[in-house]
N, C-alpha and C positions, 0 to 999 in steps of 0.2 A: 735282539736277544733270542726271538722264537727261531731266527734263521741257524744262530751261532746252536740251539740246543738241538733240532733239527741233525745239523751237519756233523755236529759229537757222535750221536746214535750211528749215524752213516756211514761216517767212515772209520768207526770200532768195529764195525759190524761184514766190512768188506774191505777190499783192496780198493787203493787211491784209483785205479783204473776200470772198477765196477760199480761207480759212485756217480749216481745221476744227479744232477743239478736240479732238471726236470720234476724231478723225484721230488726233492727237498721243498723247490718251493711248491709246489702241489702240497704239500707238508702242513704248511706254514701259509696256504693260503693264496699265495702270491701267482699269478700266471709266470711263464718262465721270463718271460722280455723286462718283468718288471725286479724279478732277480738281480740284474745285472746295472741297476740305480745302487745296489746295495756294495756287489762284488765283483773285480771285472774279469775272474776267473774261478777254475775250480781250485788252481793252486792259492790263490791268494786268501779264497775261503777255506782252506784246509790249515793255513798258518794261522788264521786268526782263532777256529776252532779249538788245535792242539794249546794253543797259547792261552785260550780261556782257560780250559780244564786246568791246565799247571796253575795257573794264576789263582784258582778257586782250591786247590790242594793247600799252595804255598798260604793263603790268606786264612784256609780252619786249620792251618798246621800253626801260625803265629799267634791267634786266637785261642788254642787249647795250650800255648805251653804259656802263656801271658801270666797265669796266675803262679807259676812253678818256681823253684830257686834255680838256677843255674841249669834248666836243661840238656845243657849239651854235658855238662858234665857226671850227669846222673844217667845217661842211657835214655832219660825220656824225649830228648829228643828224637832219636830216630826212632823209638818206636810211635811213638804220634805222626812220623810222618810215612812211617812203613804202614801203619793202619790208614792214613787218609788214603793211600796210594789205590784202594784198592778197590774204591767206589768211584775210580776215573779211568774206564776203559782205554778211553784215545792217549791220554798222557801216557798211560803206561804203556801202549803199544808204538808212540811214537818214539819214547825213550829207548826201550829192548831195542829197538832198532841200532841203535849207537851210530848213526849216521852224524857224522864229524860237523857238517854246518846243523846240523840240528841241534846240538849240544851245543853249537856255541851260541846258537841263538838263546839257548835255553838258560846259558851260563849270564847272557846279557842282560833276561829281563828285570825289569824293575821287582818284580816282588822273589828271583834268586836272591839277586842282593841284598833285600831286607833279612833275608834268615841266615847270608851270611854274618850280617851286621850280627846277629844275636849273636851266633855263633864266637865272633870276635867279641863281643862284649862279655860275653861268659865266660871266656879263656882269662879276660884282663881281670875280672873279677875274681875269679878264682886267683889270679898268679897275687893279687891282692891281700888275699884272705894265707895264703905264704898256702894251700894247696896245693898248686900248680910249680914247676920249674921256675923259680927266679931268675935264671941264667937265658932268659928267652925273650924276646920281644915279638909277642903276638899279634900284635897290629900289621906287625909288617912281614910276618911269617904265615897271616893270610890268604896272602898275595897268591902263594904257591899252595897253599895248604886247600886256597879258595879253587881251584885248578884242577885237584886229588877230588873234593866230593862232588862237586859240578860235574867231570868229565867221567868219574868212574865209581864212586861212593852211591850216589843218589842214582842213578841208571841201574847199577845192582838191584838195587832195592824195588827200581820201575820190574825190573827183572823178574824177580821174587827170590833173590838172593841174599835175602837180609838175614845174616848170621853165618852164611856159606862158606865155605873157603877163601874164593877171593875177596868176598868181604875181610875177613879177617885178616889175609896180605896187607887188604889197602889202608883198612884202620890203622892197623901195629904201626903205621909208618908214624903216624899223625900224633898216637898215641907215645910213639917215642918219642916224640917234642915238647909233649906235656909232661912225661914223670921221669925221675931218675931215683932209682934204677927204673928198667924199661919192665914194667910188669908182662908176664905171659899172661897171654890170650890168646892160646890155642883152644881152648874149651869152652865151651857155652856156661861152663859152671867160674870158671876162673873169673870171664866178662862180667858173669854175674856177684859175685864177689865182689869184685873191682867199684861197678855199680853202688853196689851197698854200702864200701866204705865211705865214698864222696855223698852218697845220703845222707850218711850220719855225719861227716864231717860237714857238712853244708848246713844240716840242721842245727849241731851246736852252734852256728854262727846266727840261729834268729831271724836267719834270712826271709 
């Protein structure tokens, strides 16, 4: 753990190729030779790193929405996860990067998946509650929808594009699969509206 907190500071702090090993374990202790019991490179300590940080995002991001009604549908989803983002230097500088095998690592890990799961669990609950579009099957409209925030929704926001422009391209899309008519969200005030009404609608239901 002292290596993986170590190597977060390290390599936020500099380029993958100005990142001593040497350094770290000096850090943390260790002479260099005995480093490499641990890691058998600096790449493979740099995936396991990046991968903590998200993993420690994704787990106080599943944690603060636990008590919540329907977060994805109320806006507090992303803003719980746009405020975690922002006390995890390396995740967010690994993400900005939009390097294709990075995302998809990223899209793989075990705790992606559990926020999509909410995510799909909050749509079906909602389309339940006669909220959401009945005419849709969100379980399996994941699939792709799970594709849109993994490769380009959640990177925005590593970004610090949460609310930007192209955020609101990529939302509208997702967005249109959930309501008909297709509500405008051109405006932070509209989003914010929109917001409010699934509060209150979510609230009448007790949830």
């Amino acid at each position: 753990m002292r290596i993986i907190r170590s190597a977060i500071h390290a390599f936020s702090a500099a380029d993958f190729k100005d990142v001593s090993l040497a350094a770290i374990a000096e850090d943390v202790g260790l002479v260099p030779q005995a480093f490499y019991r641990y890691f058998a490179n600096k790449s493979e300590l740099f995936e396991a790193a990046w991968i903590f940080d998200v993993d420690e995002i994704h787990h106080e991001v599943l944690a603060k929405l636990a008590p919540l009604a329907l977060p994805s549908l109320t806006g507090d989803f992303w803003k719980t996860y746009q405020a975690s983002v922002e006390s995890h230097p390396l995740a967010k500088k690994v993400m900005a990067s939009r390097q294709s095998d990075l995302l998809d690592k990223f899209a793989s890990l075990v705790s992606t998946a559990e926020l999509m799961k909410k995510i799909e669990s909050d749509l079906v609950e909602g389309q339940r509650l006669g909220i959401l579009r009945q005419d849709q099957n969100f379980s399996v409209g994941m699939r792709g929808a799970g594709y849109l925030t993994t490769h380009v929704l959640m990177p925005l926001i590593f970004e610090g594009k949460y609310m930007g422009a192209d955020w609101q391209d990529a939302v509208s899309v997702l967005v249109g699969n959930m309501f008909y008519p297709i509500p405008d969200l051109s405006t932070p005030e509209n989003v914010d509206a929109l917001e409010r009404k699934m509060s209150r609608l979510i609230s009448q239901e007790n949830l």
